[in-house]
C-alpha positions in Angstrom: 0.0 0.0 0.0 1.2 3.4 -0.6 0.1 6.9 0.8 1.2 10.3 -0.3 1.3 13.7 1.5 1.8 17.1 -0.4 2.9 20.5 2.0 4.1 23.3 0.1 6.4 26.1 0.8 8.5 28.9 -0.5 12.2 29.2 -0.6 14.9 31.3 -2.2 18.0 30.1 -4.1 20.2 30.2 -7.2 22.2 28.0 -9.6 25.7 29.8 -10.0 26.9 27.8 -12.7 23.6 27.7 -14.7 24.1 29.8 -18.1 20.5 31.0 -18.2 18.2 32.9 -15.3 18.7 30.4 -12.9 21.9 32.0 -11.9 20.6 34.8 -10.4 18.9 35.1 -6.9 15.1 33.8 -7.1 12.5 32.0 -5.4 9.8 29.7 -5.9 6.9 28.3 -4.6 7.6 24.3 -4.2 5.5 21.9 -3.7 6.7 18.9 -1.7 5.2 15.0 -1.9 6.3 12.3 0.5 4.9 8.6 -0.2 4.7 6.1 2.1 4.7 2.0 1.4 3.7 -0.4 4.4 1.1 -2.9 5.3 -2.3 -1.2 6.6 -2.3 -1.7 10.3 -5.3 -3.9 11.3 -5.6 -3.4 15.0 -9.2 -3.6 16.0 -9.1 -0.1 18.6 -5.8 1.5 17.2 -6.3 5.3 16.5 -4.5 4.1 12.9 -6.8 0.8 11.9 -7.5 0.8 8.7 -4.5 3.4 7.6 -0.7 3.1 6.7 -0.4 6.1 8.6 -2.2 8.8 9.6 -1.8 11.6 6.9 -2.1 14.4 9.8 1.6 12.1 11.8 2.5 12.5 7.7 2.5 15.8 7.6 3.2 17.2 11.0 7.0 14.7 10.5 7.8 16.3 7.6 6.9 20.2 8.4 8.6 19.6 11.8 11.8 18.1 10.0 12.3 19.7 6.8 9.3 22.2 5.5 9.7 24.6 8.8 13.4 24.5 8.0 13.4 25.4 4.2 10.1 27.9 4.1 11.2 31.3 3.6 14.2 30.7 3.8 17.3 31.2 1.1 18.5 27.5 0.3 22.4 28.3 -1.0 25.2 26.0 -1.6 28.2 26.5 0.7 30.6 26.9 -1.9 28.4 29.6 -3.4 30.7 32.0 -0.8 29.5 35.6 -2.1 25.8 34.8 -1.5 26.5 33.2 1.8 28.6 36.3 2.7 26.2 38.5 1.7 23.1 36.3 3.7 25.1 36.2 6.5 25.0 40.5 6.3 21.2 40.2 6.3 19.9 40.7 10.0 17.7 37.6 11.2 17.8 36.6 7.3 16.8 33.2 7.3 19.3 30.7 5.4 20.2 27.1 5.2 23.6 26.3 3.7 23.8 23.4 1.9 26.8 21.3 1.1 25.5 20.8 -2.6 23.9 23.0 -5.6 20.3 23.8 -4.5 18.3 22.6 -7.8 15.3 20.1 -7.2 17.3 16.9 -8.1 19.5 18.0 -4.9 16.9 19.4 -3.0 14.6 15.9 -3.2 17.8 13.8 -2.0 18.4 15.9 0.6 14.7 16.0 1.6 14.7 11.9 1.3 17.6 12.2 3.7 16.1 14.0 6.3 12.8 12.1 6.3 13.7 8.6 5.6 15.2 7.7 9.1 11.8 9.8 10.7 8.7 7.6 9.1 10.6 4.2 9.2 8.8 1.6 10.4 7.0 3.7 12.9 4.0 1.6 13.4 5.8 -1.6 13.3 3.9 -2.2 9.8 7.0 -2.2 7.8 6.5 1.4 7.2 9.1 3.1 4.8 9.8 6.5 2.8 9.2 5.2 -1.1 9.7 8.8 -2.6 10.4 12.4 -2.3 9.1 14.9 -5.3 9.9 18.4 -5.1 8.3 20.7 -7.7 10.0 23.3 -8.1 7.3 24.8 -10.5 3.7 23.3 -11.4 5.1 21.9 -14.4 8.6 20.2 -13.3 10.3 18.4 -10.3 12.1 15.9 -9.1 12.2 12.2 -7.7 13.9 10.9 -5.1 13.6 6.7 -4.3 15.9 5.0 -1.6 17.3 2.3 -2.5 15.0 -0.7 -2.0 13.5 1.0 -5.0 16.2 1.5 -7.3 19.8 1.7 -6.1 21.5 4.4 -3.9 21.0 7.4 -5.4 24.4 8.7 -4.7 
């Protein structure tokens, strides 16, 4: 069985070796889905029979570990050192350095990162992160699957 979650948020950040706009300072509005796999808990009484998990656990992990952290904030690659300079002169500016390029093939690893270890196996139904996808616009994102899916995607 799978389950999916979508939260959404909006975060700055810039590709500096890109040749076209994306090199410059911008922001979007991304939306992010988490999908679940794991046997539907059948426990006559549970608060969860009947569910993998329930989507309101879903979505409260994943704003509390990563969407809180990234919204409104400037998401910039450590090695990007101008930009992080000039971030850091920004009073209270919210930023989270990254030790990779910000684009949404990056952004979903590190997302399926910071989530996978939170939703495993929580309910003792063999519970597991299946995929990230971060849009970065309506029209375009990007998959992360660990590796019981497909390989490590290092």
């Amino acid at each position: 069985m799978f389950i999916t979650c979508r939260l959404e948020f909006d975060a700055g950040h810039r590709i500096p070796d890109h040749k076209s706009q994306c090199r410059h300072l911008h922001g979007h509005r991304y939306a992010l889905e988490v999908t679940l796999s794991g046997d539907i808990i059948r426990k006559a009484g549970d608060p969860a029979n009947g569910m993998l998990m329930d989507f309101s656990e879903v979505k409260a992990l994943a704003k509390g570990h990563l969407v809180d952290l990234w919204d409104h904030a400037f998401l910039v690659h450590e090695g990007d050192v101008s930009v992080v300079e000039f971030l850091g002169s920004l009073p209270g500016h919210k930023t989270v350095i990254l030790d990779c390029i910000p684009t949404a093939e990056n952004l979903a690893e590190n997302a399926f990162r910071i989530l996978d270890a939170i939703y495993r196996d929580t309910y003792g139904n063999h519970l597991r992160l299946d995929r990230v996808r971060l849009y970065e616009t309506p029209n375009c994102w990007a998959d992360a699957v660990g590796t019981e899916n497909r390989g490590d995607f290092r």
